[in-house]
N, C-alpha and C positions, 0 to 999 in steps of 0.2 A: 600593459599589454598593447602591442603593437600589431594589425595586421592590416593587409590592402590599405598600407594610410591611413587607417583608423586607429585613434590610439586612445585606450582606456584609461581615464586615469581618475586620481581620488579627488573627492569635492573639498573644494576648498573655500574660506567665506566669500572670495568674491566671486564664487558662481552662483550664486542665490539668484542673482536677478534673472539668468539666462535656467538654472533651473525651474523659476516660476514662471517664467514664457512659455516654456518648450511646454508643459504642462498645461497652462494656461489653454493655451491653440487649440488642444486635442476635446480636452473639457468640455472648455465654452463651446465649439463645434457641433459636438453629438449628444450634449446632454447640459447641464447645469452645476457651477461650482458648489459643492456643501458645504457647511463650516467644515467639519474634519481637513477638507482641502486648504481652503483659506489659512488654517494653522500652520498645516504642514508647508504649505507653499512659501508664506511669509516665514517660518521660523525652523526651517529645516533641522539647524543643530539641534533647537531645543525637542523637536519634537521626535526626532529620530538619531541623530548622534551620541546627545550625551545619554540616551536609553540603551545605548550598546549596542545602536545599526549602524549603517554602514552608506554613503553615496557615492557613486562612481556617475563620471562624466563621460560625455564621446566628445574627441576631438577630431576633426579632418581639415587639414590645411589651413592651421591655427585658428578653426572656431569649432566654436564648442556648437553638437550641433544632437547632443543625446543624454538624455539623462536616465540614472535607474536608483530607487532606493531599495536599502536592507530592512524593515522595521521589527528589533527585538518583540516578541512576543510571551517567549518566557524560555528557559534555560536554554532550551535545544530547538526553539520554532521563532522562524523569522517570516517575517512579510515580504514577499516581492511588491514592492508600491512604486506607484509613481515612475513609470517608464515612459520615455515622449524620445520621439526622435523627429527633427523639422522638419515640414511637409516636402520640400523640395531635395531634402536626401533621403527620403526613403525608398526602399528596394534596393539599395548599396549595401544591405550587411549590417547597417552600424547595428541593428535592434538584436540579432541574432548575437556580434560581440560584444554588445551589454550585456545581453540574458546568460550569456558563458561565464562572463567575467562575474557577475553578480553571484552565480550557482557556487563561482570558485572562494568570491571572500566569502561566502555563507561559510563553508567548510573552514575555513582559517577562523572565523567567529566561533568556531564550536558547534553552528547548526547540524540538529539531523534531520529537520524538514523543511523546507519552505512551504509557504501558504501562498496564495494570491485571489484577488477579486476582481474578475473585469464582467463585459458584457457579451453574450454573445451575436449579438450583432456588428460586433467589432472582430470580424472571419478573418483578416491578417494577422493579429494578435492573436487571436484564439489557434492559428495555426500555427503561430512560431511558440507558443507556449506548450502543444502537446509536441511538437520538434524537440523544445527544451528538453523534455522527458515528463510535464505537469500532466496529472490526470483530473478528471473529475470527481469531487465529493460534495457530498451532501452541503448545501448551505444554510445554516444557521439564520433569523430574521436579524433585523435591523445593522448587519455590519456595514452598509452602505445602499444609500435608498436606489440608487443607476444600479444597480451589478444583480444579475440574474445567474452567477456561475463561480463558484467556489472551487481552483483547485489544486493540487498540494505536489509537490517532489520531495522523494526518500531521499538522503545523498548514501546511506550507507549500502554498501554492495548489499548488504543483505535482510531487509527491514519488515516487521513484522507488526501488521496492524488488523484492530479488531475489526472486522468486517460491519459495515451497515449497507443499507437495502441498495444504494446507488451502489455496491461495488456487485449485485447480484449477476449481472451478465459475465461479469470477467470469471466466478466462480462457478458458473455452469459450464462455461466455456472449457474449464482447466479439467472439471468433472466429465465431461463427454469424452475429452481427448483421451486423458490418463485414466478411464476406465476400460475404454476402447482397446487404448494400447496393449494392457493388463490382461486383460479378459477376452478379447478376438479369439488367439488359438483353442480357447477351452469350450467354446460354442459351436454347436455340430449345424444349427440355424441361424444364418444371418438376421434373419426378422426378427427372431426372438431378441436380439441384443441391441437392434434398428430402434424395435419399440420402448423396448427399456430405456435407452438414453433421450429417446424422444421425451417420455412419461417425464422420466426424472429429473432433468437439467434442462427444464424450461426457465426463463428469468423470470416469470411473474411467480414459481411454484420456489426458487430458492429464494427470494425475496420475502411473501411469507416466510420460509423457514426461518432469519435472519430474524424474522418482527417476533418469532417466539420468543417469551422471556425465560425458558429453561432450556434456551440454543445460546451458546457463544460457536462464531466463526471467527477465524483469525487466517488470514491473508498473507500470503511473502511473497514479496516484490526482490527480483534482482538486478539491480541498476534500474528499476523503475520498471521493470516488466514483471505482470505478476505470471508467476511461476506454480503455485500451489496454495492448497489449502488446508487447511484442520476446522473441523465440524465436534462440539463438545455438548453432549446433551448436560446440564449440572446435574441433575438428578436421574436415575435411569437406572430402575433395579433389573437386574440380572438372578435369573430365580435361585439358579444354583448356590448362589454366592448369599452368605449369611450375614445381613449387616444393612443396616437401617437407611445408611448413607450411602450413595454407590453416584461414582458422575461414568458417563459412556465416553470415551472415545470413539467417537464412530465416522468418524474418514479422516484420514491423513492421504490427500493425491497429490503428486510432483506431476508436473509437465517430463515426460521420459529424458529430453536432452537434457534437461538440468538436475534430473539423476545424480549422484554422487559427489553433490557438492555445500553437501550440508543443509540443504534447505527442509528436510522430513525432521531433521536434529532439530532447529533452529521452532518449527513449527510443534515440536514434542516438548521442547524447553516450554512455548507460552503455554502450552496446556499445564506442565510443572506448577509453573507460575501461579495459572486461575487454581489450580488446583491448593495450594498456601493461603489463598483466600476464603475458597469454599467450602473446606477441613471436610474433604467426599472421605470414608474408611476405607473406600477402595476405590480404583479405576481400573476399569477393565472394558477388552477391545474385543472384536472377532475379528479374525485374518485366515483367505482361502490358504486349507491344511497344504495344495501343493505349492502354495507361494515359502518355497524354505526361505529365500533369502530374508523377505519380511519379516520368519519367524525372529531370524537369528540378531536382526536389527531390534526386535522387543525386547528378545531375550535379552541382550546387552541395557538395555534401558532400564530391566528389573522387573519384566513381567513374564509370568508364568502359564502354561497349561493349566488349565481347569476342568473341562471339559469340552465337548463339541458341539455342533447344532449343525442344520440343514438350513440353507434360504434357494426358492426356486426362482427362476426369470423364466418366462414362457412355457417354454418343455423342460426344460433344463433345472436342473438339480444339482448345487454346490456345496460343498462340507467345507465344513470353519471351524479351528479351531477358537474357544475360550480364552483369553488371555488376562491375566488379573496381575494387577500392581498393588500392597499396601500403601496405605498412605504415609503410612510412617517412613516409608523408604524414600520417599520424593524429597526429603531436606538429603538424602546422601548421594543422589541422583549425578551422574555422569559426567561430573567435573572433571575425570580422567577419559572419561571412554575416546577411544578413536574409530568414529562410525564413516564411513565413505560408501553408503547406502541409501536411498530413496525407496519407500515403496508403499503402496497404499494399503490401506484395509477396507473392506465395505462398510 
């Protein structure tokens, strides 16, 4: 890849030396080489090529002045490592057409995440990395003794991951909007629906909820912006319904613009999913009785009427339908359905 005179191109053995400079510079600078470095630096093929990653060089007016590596992690997850671009070309771009080009052979390797490790007191990289589209996740001890910041890129338009406590703001975030949206015209008092999203979709109170061990959350990201959630209690009897094992569904929310574009689907399949693991007899949901189109997005999924209930916010008084799935239906589940529906439940 070619642009503004920068031109991307693949590592070849005799860039070794000019890759463990460019490296070198940044390292030795703000922090201390570790052995992991010292390996990779000196033996790049072996330590990252022949594993099934990948190096790209920057060239600008025949010198090599940027490097970025791929490093296989396992089928589907590679490392962004190892980016350096010479101190006297940077703010030209070249870091920004590394980190494109890198995101792009990820994709031709097969990746469907990237990873990376840096510092954040290193605020140009940390900015051009959320520019990439990287967010923040949780980090694991000892993957690098310098790196205080852990974070990952989906490449699939549409990618679906279990939630932990670092993702808690983005899903209260998505929870205030997309109940807001939902539920505004049905509330005769603004306060009463002010206070509710205040109470409920604080970060510190979904973050417990995430640390319970009979909550799974699952999170969709589309092209790296998260978009919606699902909230799955494993266990969660429902009185009505006769059966020892029962898991809840109890929030499926889309962001409204991204409505209709598979992401409620996508977020119901991983519930499918847990649910093949957890062998619940049944799943069952409550959704407000005047939300038809929700119903009718259940209904296609294989869940049924059962009966009703009342939940109040303030003054306010909502009916909900019951919704019940067998579990034995979930291996025949919607391999045909054509759903172009979003919509939540409480």
């Amino acid at each position: 890849m070619k642009q503004n005179n920068i031109e991307i191109i693949n590592y070849h053995p005799q860039h070794q030396r000019w890759f463990e400079e460019l490296n070198r510079q940044w390292i030795e600078k703000y922090f201390r080489l570790e052995p992991v470095d010292r390996f990779v630096l000196s033996d790049p093929e072996k330590a990252i090529l022949r594993k099934g990653g990948a190096i790209l060089m920057a060239r600008l007016d025949d010198g090599i002045v940027g490097a970025v590596g791929l490093k296989k992690i396992d089928a589907v997850t590679f490392e962004f490592t190892k980016m350096a671009v010479r101190e006297d070309c940077r703010g030209r771009g070249i870091g920004e057409a590394l980190g494109y080009s890198a995101i792009d052979k990820a994709r031709t390797l097969g990746a469907e995440r990237v990873v990376l490790y840096s510092h954040t007191s290193l605020r140009p990289a940390i900015q051009l990395y959320r520019k990439l589209g990287f967010r923040e996740i949780s980090l694991e001890q000892g993957a690098y003794q310098r790196c205080d910041i852990k974070m990952e890129l989906w490449l699939d338009p549409l990618a679906i991951v279990q939630a932990d406590a670092s993702h808690a703001s983005l899903i209260a975030g998505i929870g205030r909007q997309s109940f807001a949206d939902a539920f505004r015209p049905y509330f005769d008092r603004r306060q009463d629906l002010d206070q509710y999203l205040a109470h409920t979709y604080q970060d510190q109170k979904i973050a417990g909820s995430i640390s319970k061990p009979n909550n799974v959350f699952f999170l969709c990201f589309e092209k790296n912006q998260p978009v919606g959630f699902a909230k799955i209690k494993r266990q969660s009897p429902q009185q009505k319904i006769q059966a020892e094992r029962q898991t809840e569904l109890q929030k499926i929310y889309v962001l409204k613009e991204f409505q209709g574009k598979g992401v409620a689907q996508a977020l119901l399949q991983s519930v499918f999913d847990l649910a093949v693991k957890i062998r619940p007899e049944y799943i069952w949901l409550d959704v407000l009785t005047r939300n038809a189109r929700a119903i009718r997005f259940y209904q296609k999924n294989g869940f049924t009427k059962s009966d009703i209930h009342f939940f109040t916010i303030g003054t306010q008084r909502f009916e909900y339908d019951v919704m019940v799935k067998p579990f034995r239906a979930i291996s025949e589940h919607n391999e045909n359905l054509m759903i172009t529906s979003d919509y939540g439940t409480h």
